[in-house]
N, C-alpha and C positions, 0 to 999 in steps of 0.2 A: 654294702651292695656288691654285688658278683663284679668281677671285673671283664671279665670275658664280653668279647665285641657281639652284640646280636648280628650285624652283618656278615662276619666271618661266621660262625654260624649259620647263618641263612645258606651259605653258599658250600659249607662242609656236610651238610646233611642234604643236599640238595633239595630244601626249600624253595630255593631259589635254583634255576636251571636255566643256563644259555645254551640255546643250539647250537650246533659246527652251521658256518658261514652261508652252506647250500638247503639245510635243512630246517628249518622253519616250523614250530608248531601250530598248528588245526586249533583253533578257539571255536571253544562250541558256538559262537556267533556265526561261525563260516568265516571267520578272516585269518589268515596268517601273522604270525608275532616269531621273536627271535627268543622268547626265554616263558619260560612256565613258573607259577606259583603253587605249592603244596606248603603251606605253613604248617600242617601240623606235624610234619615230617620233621622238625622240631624236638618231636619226642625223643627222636633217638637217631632213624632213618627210615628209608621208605617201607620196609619190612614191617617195622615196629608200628608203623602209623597204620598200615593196613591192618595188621591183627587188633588195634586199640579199634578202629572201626566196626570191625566184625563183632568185637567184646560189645562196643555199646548198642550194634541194633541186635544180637542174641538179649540181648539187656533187657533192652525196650520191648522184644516180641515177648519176651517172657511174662514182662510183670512191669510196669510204669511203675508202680509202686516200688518196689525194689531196687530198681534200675538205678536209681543214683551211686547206694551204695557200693553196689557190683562193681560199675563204672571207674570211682572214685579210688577204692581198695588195689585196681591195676593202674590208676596214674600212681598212687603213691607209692608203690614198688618202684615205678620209672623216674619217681621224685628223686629216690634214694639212689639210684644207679645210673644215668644218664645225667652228663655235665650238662649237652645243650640244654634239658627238657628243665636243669635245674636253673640255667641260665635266665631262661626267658618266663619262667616262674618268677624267679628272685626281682628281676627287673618289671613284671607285670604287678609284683606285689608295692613295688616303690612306689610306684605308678599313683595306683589305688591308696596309699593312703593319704595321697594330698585330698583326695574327697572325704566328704560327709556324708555316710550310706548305712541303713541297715541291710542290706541284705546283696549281694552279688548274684547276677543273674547268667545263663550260657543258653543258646538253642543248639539243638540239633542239629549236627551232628559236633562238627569241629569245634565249635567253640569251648564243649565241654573239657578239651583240651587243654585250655588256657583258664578256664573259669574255675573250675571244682580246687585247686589246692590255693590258689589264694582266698577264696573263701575260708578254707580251712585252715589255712596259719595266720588269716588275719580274725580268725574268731567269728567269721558272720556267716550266718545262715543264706542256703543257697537255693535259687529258685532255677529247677530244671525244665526248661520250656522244651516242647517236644511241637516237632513238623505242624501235629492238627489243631495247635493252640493251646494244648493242655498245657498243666505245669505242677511241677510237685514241689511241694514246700519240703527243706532238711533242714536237723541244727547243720553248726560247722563240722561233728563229726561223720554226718551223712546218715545219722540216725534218726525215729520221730518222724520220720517219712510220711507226710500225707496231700491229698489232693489240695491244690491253693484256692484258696478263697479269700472274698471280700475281707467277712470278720477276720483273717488274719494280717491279710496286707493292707487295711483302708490306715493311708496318711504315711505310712514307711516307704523309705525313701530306696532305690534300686540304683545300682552302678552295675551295669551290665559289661561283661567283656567277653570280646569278641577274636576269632582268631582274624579276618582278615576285613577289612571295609574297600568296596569297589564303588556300586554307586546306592549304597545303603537299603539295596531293596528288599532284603529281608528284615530289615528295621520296621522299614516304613510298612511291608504288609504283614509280619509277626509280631516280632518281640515288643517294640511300644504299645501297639495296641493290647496285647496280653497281657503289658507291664499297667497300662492307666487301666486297664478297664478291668484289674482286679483292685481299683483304687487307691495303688502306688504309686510314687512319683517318681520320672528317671530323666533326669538333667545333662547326665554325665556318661559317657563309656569312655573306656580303654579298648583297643584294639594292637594286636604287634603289629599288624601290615596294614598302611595305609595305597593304595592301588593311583590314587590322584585322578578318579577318574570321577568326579563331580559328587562321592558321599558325604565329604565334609561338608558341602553346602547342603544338602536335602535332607542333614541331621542336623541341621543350623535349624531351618523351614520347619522341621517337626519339633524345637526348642529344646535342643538336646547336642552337648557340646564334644567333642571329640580330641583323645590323646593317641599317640600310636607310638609305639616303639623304632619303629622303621618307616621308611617310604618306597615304593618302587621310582625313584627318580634318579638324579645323574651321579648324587654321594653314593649311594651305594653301590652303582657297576664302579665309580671311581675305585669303592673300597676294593672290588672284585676282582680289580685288574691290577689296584695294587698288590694284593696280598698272594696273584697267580691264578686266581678261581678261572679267569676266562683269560683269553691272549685279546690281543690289539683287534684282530676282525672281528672277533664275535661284538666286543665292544664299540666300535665303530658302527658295526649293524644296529645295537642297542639302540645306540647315541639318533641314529635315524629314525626308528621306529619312534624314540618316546617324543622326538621334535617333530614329525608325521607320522600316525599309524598309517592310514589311507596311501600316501606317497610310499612306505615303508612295501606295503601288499604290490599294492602298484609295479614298481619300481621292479620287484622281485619277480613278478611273473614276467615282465615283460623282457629282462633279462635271461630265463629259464622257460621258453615257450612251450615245452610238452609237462610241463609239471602239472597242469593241471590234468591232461588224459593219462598220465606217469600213475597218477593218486588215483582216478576213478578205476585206474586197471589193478590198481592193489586189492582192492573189495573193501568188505568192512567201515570202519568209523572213517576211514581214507578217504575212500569212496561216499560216504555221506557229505562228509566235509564240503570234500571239494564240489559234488552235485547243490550243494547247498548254498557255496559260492556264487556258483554261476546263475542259479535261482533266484539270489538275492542282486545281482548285478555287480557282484565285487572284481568281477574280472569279466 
């Protein structure tokens, strides 16, 4: 197994991302947090995640049917050439084989990330679930390409992997029900990032059990601060937000009192943000 730390990682490709002490990022909730997640930036960096983006929905507009291959042909150039993207493969593949699965499943968009090369160096055919529910059945060379149905999947078993779990709701409104109601059974996922924000229970609730490479919890800023990724404030801030998010917002505005008119005067997602804040009674 690779020896390389997913957490160092996380933090070398900026996956993982702490603010400087005064600047706080906008969660499309409208709340404020001290650090951002882009897992798939994993691939390599944030460059690389974005063009892999862009390759999968040029992908998808073209042709669902195709799309996997297309997809899969530029992870596995980044398989061969990026250590992180081979890191958190190798450790997503260990993962996976302590289950019992025929087929490995990913949705749209990120997870294809993580999903398409361990299916293909563990030898199991992949099911590519897409936004509107569809889903395209591959072998594990991404070849054989066709629309999934009953007569193929009734009684095979799915391990779906995923790039990040929050609070499972794309589980609960896609990918299960895509997975049981092409008459598959899916028990089991991997995920790298687990968020801790109540998806391990509501993928319990829909009887389907959950592994993750990583956590957003207090080992990994510990890692973050040991290894230099963040200095002692940023960490400190963390350490607040993950023991209160709400006191964390709180705490922040009321220390910093034009930050909020500061953002609406910037325009843009700033100005949504923060209008969206005050909307919702977060401040």
């Amino acid at each position: 197994m690779n020896s390389r730390n997913i957490s160092d990682d996380l933090f070398l490709t900026h996956a993982v991302r702490v603010a400087p002490a005064d600047t706080p990022f906008w969660y499309t909730s409208g709340k404020l947090g001290p650090f951002y997640i882009n897992t798939h930036f994993l691939v390599k960096d944030e460059a690389e995640a974005v063009r892999m983006l862009s390759v999968i929905e040029e992908s998808i507009k073209e042709d669902k049917i195709t799309a996997p291959k297309k997809i899969f042909d530029e992870f596995m150039k980044l398989y061969q050439t990026s250590e992180t993207f081979k890191n958190v493969t190798d450790k997503l593949i260990e993962a996976a084989r302590k289950y019992d699965f025929d087929y490995i499943s990913g949705g749209e968009r990120r997870d294809f990330f993580f999903s398409m090369l361990p299916a293909h160096i563990l030898g199991k055919r992949h099911i590519t679930i897409y936004k509107d529910c569809t889903a395209v059945v591959t072998s594990s060379e991404f070849t054989n390409a066709k629309i999934a149905d009953k007569a193929t999947l009734q009684g095979k078993k799915v391990l779906h992997i995923a790039d990040l779990i929050t609070e499972a709701s794309s589980y609960e409104r896609a990918w299960i029900p895509v997975i049981r109601g092409l008459g598959a059974e899916i028990t089991d996922t991997v995920a790298v990032i687990d968020r801790h924000q109540n998806g391990k229970a509501v993928l319990k609730g829909l009887g389907v059990e959950m592994e993750t490479l990583a956590g957003i919890n207090k080992e990994l800023f510990d890692q973050g601060l040991a290894n230099g990724s963040i200095d002692q404030a940023q960490y400190d801030l963390v350490m607040k937000f993950l023991d209160d998010p709400d006191e964390y917002m709180k705490s922040f505005i009321a220390s910093h009192p034009t930050f909020i008119d500061d953002q609406i005067a910037l325009g843009g997602k700033a100005k949504e943000r923060a209008e969206l804040a005050v909307s919702k009674g977060f401040v």
